[in-house]
C-alpha positions in Angstrom: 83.4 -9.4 -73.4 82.5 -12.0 -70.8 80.9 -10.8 -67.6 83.7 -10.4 -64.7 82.9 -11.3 -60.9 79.4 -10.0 -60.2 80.2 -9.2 -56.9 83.4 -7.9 -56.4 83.3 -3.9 -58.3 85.9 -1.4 -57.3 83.0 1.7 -57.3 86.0 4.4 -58.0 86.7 3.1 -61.4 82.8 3.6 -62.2 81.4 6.5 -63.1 78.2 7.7 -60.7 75.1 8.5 -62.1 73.7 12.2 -61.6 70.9 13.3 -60.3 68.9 13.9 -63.8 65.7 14.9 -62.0 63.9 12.0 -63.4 62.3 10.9 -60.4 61.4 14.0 -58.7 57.7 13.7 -59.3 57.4 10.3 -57.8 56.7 11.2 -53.9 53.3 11.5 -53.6 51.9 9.6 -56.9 49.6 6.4 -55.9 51.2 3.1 -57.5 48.6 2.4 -60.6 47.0 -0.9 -60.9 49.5 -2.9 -62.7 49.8 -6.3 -62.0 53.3 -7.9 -62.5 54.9 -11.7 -63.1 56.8 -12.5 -60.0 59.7 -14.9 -60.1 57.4 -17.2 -57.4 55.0 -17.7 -60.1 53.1 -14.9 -58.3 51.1 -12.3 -59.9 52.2 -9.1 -58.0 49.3 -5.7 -57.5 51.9 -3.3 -55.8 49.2 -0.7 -55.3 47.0 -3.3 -53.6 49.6 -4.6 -50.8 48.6 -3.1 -47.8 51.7 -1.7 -45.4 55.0 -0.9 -46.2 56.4 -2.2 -49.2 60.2 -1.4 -50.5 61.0 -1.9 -54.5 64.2 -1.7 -55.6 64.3 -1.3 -59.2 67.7 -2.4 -62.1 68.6 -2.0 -65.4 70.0 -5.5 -66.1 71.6 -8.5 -63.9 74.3 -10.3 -65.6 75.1 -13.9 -65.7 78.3 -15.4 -65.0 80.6 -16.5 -67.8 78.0 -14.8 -69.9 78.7 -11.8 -72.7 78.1 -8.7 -71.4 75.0 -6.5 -73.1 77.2 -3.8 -74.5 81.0 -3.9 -74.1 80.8 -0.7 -72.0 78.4 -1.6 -70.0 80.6 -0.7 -66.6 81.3 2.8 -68.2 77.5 3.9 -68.3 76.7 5.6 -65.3 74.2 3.5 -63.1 74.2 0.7 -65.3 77.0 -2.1 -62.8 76.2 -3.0 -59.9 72.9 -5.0 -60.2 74.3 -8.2 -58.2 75.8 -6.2 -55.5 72.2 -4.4 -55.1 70.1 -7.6 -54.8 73.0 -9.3 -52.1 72.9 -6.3 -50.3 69.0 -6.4 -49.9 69.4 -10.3 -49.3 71.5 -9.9 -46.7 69.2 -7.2 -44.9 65.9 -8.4 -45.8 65.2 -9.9 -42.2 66.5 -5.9 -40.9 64.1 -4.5 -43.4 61.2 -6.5 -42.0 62.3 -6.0 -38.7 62.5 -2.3 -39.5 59.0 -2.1 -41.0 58.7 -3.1 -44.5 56.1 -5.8 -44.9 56.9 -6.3 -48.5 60.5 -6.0 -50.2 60.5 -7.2 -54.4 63.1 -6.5 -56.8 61.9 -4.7 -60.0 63.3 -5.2 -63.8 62.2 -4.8 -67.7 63.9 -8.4 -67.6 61.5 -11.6 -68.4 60.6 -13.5 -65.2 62.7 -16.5 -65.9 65.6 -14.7 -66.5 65.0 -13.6 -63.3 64.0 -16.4 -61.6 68.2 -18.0 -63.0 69.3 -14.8 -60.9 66.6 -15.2 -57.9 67.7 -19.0 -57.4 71.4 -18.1 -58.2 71.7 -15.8 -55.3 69.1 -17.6 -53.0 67.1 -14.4 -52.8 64.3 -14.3 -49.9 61.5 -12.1 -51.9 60.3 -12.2 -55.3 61.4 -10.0 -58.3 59.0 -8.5 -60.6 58.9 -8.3 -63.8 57.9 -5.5 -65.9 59.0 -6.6 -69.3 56.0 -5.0 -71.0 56.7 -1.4 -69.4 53.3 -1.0 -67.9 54.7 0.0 -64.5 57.5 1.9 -66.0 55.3 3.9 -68.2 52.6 4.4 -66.0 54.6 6.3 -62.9 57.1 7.7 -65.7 60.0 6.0 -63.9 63.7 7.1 -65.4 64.9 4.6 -67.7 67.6 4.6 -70.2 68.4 3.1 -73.9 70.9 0.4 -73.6 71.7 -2.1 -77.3 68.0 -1.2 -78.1 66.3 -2.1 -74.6 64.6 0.1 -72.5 65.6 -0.1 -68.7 65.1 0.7 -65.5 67.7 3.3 -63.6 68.5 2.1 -60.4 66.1 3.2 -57.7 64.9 2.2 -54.6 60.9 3.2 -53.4 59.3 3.2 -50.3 55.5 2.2 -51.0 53.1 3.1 -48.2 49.7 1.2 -48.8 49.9 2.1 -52.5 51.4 5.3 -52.2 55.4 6.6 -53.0 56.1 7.3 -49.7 60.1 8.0 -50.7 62.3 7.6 -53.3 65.7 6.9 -53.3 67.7 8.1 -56.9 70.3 8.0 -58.1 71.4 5.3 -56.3 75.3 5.0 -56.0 77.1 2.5 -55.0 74.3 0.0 -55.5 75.4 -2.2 -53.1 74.8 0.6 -50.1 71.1 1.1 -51.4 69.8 -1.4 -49.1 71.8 -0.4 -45.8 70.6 3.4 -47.0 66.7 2.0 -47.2 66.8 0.3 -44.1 68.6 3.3 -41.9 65.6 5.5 -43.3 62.8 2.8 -42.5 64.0 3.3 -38.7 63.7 6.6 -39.1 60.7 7.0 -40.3 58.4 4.1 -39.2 54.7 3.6 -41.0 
């Protein structure tokens, strides 16, 4: 089944994910010192940024015209919406500063270039990371799910304060509001 138009999801024909619990013990933890390919040809050290940084972590982007992963892939809860999430932090990335985050990355178990097609493709302003071996992933126990024999991220969003989880926002749903949910708490709660 070919991918349909990225952007364009009607969100009541998708089931939401539930709150699974998985990411209850992240406020608090310190970001461990994992260093992750960037799609700028950076090597990324969340825990070693200093300030505010926002992560907002995938499963999977698709590309267009491309097969899907799994046929399904709309019908698993959390899994669509990975386009829409990235645009929507595109398009507020300059509020996001503004509102106090002095670092904003995407975060996948993709490789870098794959990411770096998607990056280019939707003119992103930050870098996305890359955390294809898991080191991240497995070191701060962050939910995942098994998707045509791939381990991946569930959608989340974190709010890093000089190496510390500071927030966490799961389950995220719609994916495309994740971004206009980060920024409202960011003025909220400034560093």
């Amino acid at each position: 089944m070919n991918q349909k138009n990225l952007l364009e999801v009607d969100w009541s024909k998708i089931p939401p994910p539930t709150d699974d619990g998985a990411a209850a013990h992240l406020v608090g933890m310190a970001i461990p010192p994992v260093t992750l390919r960037a799609t700028d040809d950076n090597s990324v050290t969340l825990s070693a940024l200093p300030g505010r940084t926002v992560v907002f972590a995938y499963p999977r982007t698709g590309e267009p015209g491309k097969i899907s992963l799994v046929d399904d892939w709309d019908m698993i809860p959390g899994a669509r919406g990975c386009t829409p999430q990235a645009c929507a932090f595109r398009d507020l990335h300059a509020e996001l500063k503004a509102a106090g985050a002095d670092h904003v990355f995407g975060l996948s178990t993709q490789d870098s270039d794959y990411q770096a097609e998607m990056a280019s493709r939707l003119h992103l302003p930050f870098a996305v990371l890359s955390d294809e071996k898991l080191a991240l992933t497995r070191a701060l126990n962050l939910p995942t799910m098994q998707v045509a024999g791939l381990t991946l991220i569930k959608r989340l969003a974190l709010v890093v304060d000089s190496g510390r989880i500071r927030h966490v926002f799961y389950p995220v749903f719609p994916p495309d509001r994740n971004a206009g949910d980060v920024l409202e708490w960011l003025r909220a709660n400034p560093a």
